[in-house]
C-alpha positions in Angstrom: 14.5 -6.2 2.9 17.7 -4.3 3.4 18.9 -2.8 -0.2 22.4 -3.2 1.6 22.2 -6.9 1.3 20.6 -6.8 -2.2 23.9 -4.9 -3.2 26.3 -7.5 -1.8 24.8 -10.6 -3.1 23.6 -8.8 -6.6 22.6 -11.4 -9.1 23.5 -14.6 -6.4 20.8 -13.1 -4.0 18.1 -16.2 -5.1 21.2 -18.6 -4.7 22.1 -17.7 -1.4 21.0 -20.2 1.3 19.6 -17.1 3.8 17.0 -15.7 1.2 16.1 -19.2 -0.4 15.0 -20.9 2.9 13.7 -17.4 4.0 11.4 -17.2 0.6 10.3 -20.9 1.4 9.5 -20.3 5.0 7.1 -17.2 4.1 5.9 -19.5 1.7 5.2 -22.1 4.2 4.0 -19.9 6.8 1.6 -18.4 4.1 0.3 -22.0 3.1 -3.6 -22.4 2.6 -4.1 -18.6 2.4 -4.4 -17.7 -1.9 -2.8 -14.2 -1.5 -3.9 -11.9 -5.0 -2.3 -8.2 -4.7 0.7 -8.3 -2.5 1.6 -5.0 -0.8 5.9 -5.3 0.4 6.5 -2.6 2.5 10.2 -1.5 2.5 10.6 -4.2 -0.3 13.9 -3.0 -1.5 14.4 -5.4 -4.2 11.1 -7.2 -4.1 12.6 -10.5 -3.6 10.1 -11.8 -1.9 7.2 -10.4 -3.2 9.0 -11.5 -6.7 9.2 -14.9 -5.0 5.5 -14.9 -4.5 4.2 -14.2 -7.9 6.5 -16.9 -9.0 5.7 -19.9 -6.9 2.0 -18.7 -6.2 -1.7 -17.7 -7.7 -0.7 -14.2 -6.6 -1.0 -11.7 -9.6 0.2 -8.3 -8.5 2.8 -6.8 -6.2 3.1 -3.7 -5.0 6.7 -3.0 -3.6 6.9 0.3 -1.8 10.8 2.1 -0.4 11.5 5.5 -0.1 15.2 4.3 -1.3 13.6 4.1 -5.1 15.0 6.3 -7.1 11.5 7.1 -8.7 8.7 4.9 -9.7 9.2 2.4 -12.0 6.9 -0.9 -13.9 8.3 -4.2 -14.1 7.3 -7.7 -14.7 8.2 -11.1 -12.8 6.8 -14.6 -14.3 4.3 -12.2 -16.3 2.8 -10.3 -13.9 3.0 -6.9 -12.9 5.6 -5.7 -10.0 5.1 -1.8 -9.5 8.1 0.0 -7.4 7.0 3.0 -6.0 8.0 5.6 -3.2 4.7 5.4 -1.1 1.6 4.7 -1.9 -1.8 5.6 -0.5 -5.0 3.2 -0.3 -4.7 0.2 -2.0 -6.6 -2.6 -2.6 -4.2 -5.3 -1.0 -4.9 -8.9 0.7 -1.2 -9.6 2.2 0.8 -7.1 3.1 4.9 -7.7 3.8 6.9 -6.0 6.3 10.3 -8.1 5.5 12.8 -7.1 8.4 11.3 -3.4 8.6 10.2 -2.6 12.0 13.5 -2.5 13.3 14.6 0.0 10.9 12.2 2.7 12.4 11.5 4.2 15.8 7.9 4.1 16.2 7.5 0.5 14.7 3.5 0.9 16.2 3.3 3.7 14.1 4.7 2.5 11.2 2.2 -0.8 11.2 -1.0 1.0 12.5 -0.4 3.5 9.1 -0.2 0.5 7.0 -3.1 -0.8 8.0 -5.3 1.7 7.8 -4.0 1.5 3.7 -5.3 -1.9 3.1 -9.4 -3.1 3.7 -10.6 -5.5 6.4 -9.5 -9.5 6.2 -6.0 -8.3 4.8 -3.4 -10.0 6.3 0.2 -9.1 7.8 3.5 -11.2 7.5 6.2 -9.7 9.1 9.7 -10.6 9.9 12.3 -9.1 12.1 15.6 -10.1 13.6 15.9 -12.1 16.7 17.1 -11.6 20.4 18.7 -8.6 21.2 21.9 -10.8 22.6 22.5 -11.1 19.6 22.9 -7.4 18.8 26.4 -6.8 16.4 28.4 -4.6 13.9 26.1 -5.7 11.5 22.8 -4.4 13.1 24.8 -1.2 13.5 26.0 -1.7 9.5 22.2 -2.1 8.6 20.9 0.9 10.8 18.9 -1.1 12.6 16.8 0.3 16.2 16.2 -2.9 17.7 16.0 -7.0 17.6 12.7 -8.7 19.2 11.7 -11.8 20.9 8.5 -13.4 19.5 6.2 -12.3 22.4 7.9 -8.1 22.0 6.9 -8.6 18.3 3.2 -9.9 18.8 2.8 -7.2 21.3 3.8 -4.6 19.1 1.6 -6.3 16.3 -1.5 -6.3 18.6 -0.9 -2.9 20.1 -0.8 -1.9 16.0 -4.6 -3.0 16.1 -4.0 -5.9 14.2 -5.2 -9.9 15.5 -1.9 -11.9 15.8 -2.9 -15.2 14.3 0.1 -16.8 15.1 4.2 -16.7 15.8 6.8 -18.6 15.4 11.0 -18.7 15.1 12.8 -19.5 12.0 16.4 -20.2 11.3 16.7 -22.3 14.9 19.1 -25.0 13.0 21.4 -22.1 12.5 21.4 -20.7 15.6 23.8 -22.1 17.8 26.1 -21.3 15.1 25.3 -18.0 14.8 25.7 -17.4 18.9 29.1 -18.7 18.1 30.3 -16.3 16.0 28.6 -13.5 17.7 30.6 -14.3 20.8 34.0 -15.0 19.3 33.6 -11.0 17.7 33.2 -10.3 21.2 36.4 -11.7 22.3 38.0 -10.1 19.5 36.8 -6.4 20.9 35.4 -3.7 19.0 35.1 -3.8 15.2 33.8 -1.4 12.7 30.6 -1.8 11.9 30.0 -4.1 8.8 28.0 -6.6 7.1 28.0 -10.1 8.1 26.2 -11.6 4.6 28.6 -12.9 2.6 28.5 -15.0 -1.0 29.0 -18.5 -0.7 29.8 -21.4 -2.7 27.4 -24.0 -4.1 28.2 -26.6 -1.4 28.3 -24.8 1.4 24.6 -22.9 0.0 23.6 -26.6 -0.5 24.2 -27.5 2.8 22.9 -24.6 4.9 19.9 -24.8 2.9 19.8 -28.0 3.7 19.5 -27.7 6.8 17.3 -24.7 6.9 14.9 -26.6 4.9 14.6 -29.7 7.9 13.2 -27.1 10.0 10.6 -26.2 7.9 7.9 -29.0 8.7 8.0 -27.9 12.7 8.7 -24.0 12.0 5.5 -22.9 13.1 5.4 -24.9 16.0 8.9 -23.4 17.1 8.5 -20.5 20.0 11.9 -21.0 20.9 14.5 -19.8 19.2 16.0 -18.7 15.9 17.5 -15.9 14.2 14.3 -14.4 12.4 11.1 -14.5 13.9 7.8 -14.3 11.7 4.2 -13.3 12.9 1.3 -13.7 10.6 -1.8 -11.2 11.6 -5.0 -9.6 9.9 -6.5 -6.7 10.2 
C-alpha cells in the first residue's frame, strides 16, 4: 500500500469505495483460511492488515516499510500492530504483499527473500495493478516498474518458489470506466505525472462500492479482467 495514497485520503481512507471493496475482497479471497500473525510487507499504513485483526480471529500484525520513520507499537481492535523497518524470521502464517511488486525491480527477488522469512504452509496474498494498457501519470506519480496480467503475476509467484493456489481479477465492474478515462488523458496529450485517487462524496462512495461489492460472489472465478489482480500462494 502506497503511503502516497494514505496521505491523500488521510482519515477518509476506510470510507473510500477503492480500499473498502479492496479490504472485503482480500477478505473474501482469504475466506476459510483462520490467518493468526499477519506479516504486510510494504504495509504503509497497515490498512489492511488493520482491516484483518478487525473483521477476523487474526491476533497480530506485523507491518514492515522502509518509509517508517522508526519502529513503533500500536494497537487496532486490541491487538497488537508492530511497524517496523525490516524484520528478519518471523513466525508468520499470511503474509501481504498489497500493490508491492511493481514498486521494485527484481519482484522474484523480493518474494523468494520473503519467503524464506516465514515457515512452511504460510501463505501469500498479493495484489498488483492490472494490464499494462493501462499504464498512466499515475503509475509514474506512484513510482511504479510495471502492471501485470494474472498469468505474468502467477509466473513470477511460481518462479518465487511459491505454489500458486489460485488467481483471479478484481475491480472488473469498474473497468470499462477506468479504460475510459485512461483514454480520454490520452487524447488530451501529455500530463504531469499525478495521482488519480481522489476523495469522494458519500453517494458516489455508496455507489461505487456498490458496485464493487456485486462482483464479489464471482471474483474468484473472474480471469478476465479488472484493475487489480490478486493471487493467493503458499510456500
Amino acid at each position: 500500500m502506497d503511503l502516497k495514497e494514505s496521505d491523500i485520503l488521510g482519515a477518509d481512507i476506510g470510507r473510500h469505495w477503492y480500499y473498502r471493496s479492496k479490504a472485503r475482497a482480500i477478505a473474501q479471497t482469504l475466506a476459510g483460511f483462520e490467518a493468526q500473525r499477519i506479516l504486510d510487507v510494504g504495509a504503509g499504513s497497515g490498512f489492511f492488515s488493520r482491516y484483518l485483526l478487525a473483521h477476523t480471529g487474526a491476533r497480530e500484525a506485523w507491518c514492515v516499510d522502509i518509509s517508517y520513520e522508526a519502529d513503533s507499537d500500536r494497537c487496532e481492535a486490541g491487538k497488537a500492530v508492530y511497524y517496523r523497518r525490516a524484520v528478519e524470521q518471523l513466525d508468520a502464517d499470511l503474509v501481504l504483499l498489497m500493490d508491492v511488486l511493481e514498486h521494485v525491480d527484481d519482484d522474484r527477488g523480493l518474494l523468494r527473500d520473503y519467503a524464506a522469512k516465514v515457515p512452511a504452509g504460510s501463505r501469500f496474498l498479493i495484489t498488483v495493478p492490472a494490464f499494462q494498457w493501462l499504464w498512466s501519470g499515475h503509475d509514474v506519480f506512484l513510482e511504479h516498474r510495471r502492471r501485470y496480467t494474472l498469468g505474468q503475476l502467477e509466473s513470477v509467484v511460481s518462479d518465487a518458489g511459491l505454489r500458486v493456489i489460485g488467481g483471479h481479477y478484481y475491480f472488473g465492474a469498474v473497468l470499462p470506466l477506468a479504460a475510459m478515462l485512461r483514454l480520454v488523458q490520452r487524447l488530451r496529450g501529455p500530463q504531469p505525472p499525478s495521482s488519480q485517487l481522489t476523495r469522494h462524496g458519500s453517494l458516489s462512495n455508496s455507489l461505487l462500492s456498490g458496485v464493487c461489492r456485486v462482483e464479489l460472489p464471482f471474483m474468484c472465478r473472474n480471469r478476465v479482467g479488472g484493475l487489480s489482480v490478486f493471487c493467493l500462494a503458499e510456500k
